[in-house]
N, C-alpha and C positions, 0 to 999 in steps of 0.2 A: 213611590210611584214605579209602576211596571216600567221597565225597558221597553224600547219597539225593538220591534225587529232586525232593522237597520242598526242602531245602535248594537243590537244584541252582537251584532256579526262583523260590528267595526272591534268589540271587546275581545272577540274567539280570535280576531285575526292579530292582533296586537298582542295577546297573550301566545299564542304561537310565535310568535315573531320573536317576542322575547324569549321562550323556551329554544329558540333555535341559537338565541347567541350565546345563551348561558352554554351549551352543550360545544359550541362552537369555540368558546373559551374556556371552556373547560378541556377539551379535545386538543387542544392546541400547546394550553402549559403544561398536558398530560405528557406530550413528545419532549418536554424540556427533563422532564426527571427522568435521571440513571437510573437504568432498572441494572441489578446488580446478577452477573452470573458467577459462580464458582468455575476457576480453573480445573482440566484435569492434569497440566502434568506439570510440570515444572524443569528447565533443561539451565542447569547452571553446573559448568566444569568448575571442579576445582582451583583451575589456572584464571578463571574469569572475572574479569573487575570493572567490565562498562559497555555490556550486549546492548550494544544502543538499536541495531539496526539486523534485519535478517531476511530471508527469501525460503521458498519452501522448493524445493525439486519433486519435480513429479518420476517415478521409476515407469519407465516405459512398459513394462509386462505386468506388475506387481505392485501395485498402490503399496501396499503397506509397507515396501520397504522405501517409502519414498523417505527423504532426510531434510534435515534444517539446517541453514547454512549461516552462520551468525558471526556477524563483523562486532568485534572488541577493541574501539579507540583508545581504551586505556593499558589493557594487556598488551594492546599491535599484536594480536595475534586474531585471525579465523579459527572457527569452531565449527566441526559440522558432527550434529546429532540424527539418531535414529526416532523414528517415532513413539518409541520407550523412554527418550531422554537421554538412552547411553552415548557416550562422545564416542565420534566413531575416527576423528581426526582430529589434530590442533595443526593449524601452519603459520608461520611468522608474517606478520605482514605491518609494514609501519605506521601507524596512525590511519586505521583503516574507515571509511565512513559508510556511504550506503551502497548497499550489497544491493543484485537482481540477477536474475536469469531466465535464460532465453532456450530456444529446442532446437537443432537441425541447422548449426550452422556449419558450413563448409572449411576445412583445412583440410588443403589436399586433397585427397579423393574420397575422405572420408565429410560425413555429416555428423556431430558431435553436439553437445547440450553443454552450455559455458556460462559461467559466473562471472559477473564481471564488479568491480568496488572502487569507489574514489581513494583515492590516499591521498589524505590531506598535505602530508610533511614531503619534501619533495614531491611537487602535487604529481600526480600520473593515473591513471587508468589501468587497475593491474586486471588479467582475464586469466579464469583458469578453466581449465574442461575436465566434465565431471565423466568418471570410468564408471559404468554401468554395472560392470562385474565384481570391483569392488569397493565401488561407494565412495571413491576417493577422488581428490581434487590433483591438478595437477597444471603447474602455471603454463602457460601459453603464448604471452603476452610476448613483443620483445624487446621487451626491454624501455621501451622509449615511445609512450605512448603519455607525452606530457601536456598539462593543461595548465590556468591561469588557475587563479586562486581557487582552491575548489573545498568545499562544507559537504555535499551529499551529489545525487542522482540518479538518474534510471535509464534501463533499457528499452531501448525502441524497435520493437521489428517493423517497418512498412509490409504491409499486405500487398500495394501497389506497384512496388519494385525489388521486393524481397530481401533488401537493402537490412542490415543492420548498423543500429545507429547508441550511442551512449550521450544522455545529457547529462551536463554538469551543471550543479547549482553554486550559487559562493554566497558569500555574507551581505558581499558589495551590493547583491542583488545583480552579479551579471551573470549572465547565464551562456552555455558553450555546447555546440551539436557536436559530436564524433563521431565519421563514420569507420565502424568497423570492419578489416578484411582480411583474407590471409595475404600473409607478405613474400608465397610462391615459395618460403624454407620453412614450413612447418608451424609457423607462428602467425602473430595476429598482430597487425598494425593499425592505427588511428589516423585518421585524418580529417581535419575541423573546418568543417561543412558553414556554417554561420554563428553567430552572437548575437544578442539582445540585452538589452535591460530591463529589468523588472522594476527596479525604484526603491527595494527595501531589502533584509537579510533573506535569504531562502536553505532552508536542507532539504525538503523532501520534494520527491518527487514519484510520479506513477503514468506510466502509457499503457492507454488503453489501444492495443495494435488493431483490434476486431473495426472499430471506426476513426481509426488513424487517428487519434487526439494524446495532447501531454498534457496533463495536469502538475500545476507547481505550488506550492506552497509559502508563501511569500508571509513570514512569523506573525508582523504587526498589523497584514489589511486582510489577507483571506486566502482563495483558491483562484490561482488562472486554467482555464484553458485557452489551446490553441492547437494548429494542426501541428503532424508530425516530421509533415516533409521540409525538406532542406526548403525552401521554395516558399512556405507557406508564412503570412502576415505571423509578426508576433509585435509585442508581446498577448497579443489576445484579448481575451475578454474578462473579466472576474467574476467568473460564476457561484462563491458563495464567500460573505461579507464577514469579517468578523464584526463583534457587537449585535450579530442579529442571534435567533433559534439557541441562545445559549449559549454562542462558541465567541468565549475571549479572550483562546491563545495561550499560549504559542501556540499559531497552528504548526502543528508536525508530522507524524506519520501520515502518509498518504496511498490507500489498498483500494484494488475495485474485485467485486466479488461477482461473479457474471454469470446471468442466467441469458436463455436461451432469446433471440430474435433482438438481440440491441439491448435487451433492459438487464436491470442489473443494481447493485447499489456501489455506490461510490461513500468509502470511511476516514473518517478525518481523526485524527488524536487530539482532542483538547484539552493540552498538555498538563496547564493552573488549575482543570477543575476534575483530574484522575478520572477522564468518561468519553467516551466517542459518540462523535455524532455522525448517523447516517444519512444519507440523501443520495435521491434517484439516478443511477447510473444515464439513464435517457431523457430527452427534453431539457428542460428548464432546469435538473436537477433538483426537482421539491424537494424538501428537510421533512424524513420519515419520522425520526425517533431519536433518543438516546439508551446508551448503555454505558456497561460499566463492568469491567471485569475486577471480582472481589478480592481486595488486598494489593490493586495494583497501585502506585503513584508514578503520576509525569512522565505517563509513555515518549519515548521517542518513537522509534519507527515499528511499525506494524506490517504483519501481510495476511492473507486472506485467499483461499483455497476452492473454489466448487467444486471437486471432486471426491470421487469416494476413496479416502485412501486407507480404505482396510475397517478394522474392528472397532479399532479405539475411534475413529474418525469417517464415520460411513457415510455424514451427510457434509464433510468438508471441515475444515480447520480454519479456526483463527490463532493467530501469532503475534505477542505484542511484550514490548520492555517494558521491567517493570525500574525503576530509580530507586531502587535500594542502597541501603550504604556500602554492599561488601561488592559482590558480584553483579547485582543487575540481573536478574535470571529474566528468561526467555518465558514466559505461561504458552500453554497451547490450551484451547478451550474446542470442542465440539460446536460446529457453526448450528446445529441444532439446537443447542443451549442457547444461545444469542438467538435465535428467530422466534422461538417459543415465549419469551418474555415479551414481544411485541402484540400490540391488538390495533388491527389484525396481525396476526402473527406475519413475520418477514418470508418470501419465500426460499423454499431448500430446492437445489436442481444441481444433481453431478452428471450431468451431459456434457460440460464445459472438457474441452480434450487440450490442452498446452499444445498438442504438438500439429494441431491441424495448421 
């Protein structure tokens, strides 16, 4: 017997409905699989045995000769590479953890671009300033710029007070504000602004300065944010879950990759399953995708670039450890390789300027 009509149009719309969840869940477990990019460079010294953690420096005239600045826990030694891969420095530094840097910070009459790394073994805050002319690091610190137990963290500049600021993560799960300044002789002293608890082990960390937020990495539950000022509520909020879109851990490196007006993607290392996962630097931070850089295992820390730094890297860099047995080498990949395996494709924007 014929269908009516009604019926006919109760079948169109039911079969639509289902065609929408099929594609809906399909679309959905699609963002769960690493899509696999080829490295181009590979930056492992000779002397290197555990590039767990690294920072990229932007060259204020000259993208291309911008450098890689790579903390080695096992060697104790920093590393800082050319965009070729060549070492262009090694310096001694004791049980070093997570490396960042900052632009235009003040010693003396001068404004300077400074590196800053936890040291875990006599825990401290070591800061070094980088020579523009030739490429070299140079400590700063003085001396005595000591923290509680400390595993990783990041640098904070405040937009709102021009303030620079270093967090420290630990294992305890407690976490430590330092504000950084010159100490009137040339150098750079610390002074510890607040504390919190997280509840669980933490290493990584990343501040986003553009809308004042820290993000923390807490191994066994997921990603905090909260703000960055001395002042502001923590521990925050948990803005992405482990056990959820894939990601189960150890959550570790923590990069944000920053395009223009707030938005941006925000990359997480998901450590057990050798793949990152992304999600939206703005809002809610929705979970865009996964990747996976080829041949890498159990990244620790990663960083992430949006600018044009030259030839080999026109539309931006990514930087991540890879957990090899010898050295740990450093991969640098073309951020256009990473966006191009997405559908939609991720966007590429070097307008992003560090030193604004």
């Amino acid at each position: 017997m014929a269908l009516t009509r009604p019926v006919r149009s109760i079948h169109c719309l039911v079969s639509i409905a289902i065609l929408f969840l099929l594609f809906s869940v399909w679309g959905s477990a699609d963002k769960l699989i690493a899509k696999p990019v080829a490295p181009a460079l590979r930056c492992a010294d000779l002397a290197a045995r555990d590039q767990d953690d690294m920072c990229v420096w932007v060259h204020p005239t000259d993208r291309a000769l911008s450098t890689l600045v790579v903390s080695d826990k096992r060697a104790d030694k920093l590393f800082v590479y050319d965009l070729a891969g060549r070492t262009l420095q090694v310096i001694p530094a004791k049980h070093p953890g997570n490396i960042d840097v900052r632009y235009g910070f003040s010693i003396g009459k001068e404004r300077v671009d400074i590196i800053a790394v936890n040291q875990r073994d006599d825990p401290k805050i070591l800061v070094y300033q980088m020579t523009v002319a030739t490429r070299q690091l140079e400590r700063v610190d003085n001396g005595a710029i000591t923290t509680g137990e400390n595993y990783g963290g990041t640098l904070y500049h405040s937009v709102k007070t021009g303030r620079l600021y270093f967090i420290v993560t630990s294992k305890s799960g407690l976490i430590e504000q330092y504000e950084l300044t010159d100490d009137g002789h040339g150098s750079v002293r610390g002074n510890k602004k607040r504390s919190w608890m997280v509840g669980g082990q933490c290493e990584s960390a990343v501040a986003d300065d553009e809308v004042g937020s820290i993000y923390i990495g807490q191994e066994d539950k997921g990603v905090w944010e909260l703000g960055g000022e001395p002042g502001d509520p923590a521990p925050g909020r948990l803005v992405v879950t482990l056990g959820k879109n894939g990601l189960v851990g150890d959550i570790e490196g923590l990069a944000i990759y920053y395009l223009p007006k707030g938005r941006g993607y925000l990359i997480v290392s998901n450590q057990s399953r050798d793949n990152f996962k992304v999600f939206r630097r703005e809002g809610a931070h929705e979970f865009v995708g996964t990747f996976a850089i080829a041949g890498v295992k159990e990244t620790d820390g990663l960083d992430v670039v949006s600018a044009d730094l030259g030839f080999r890297f026109p539309s931006g860099l990514f930087a991540c450890h890879s957990a090899e047995e010898n050295q740990c080498p450093v991969l640098l990949t073309p951020w256009a390789s990473i966006a191009t395996v997405f559908q939609p494709e991720l966007e590429i924007s070097t307008v992003w300027n560090p030193r604004m």
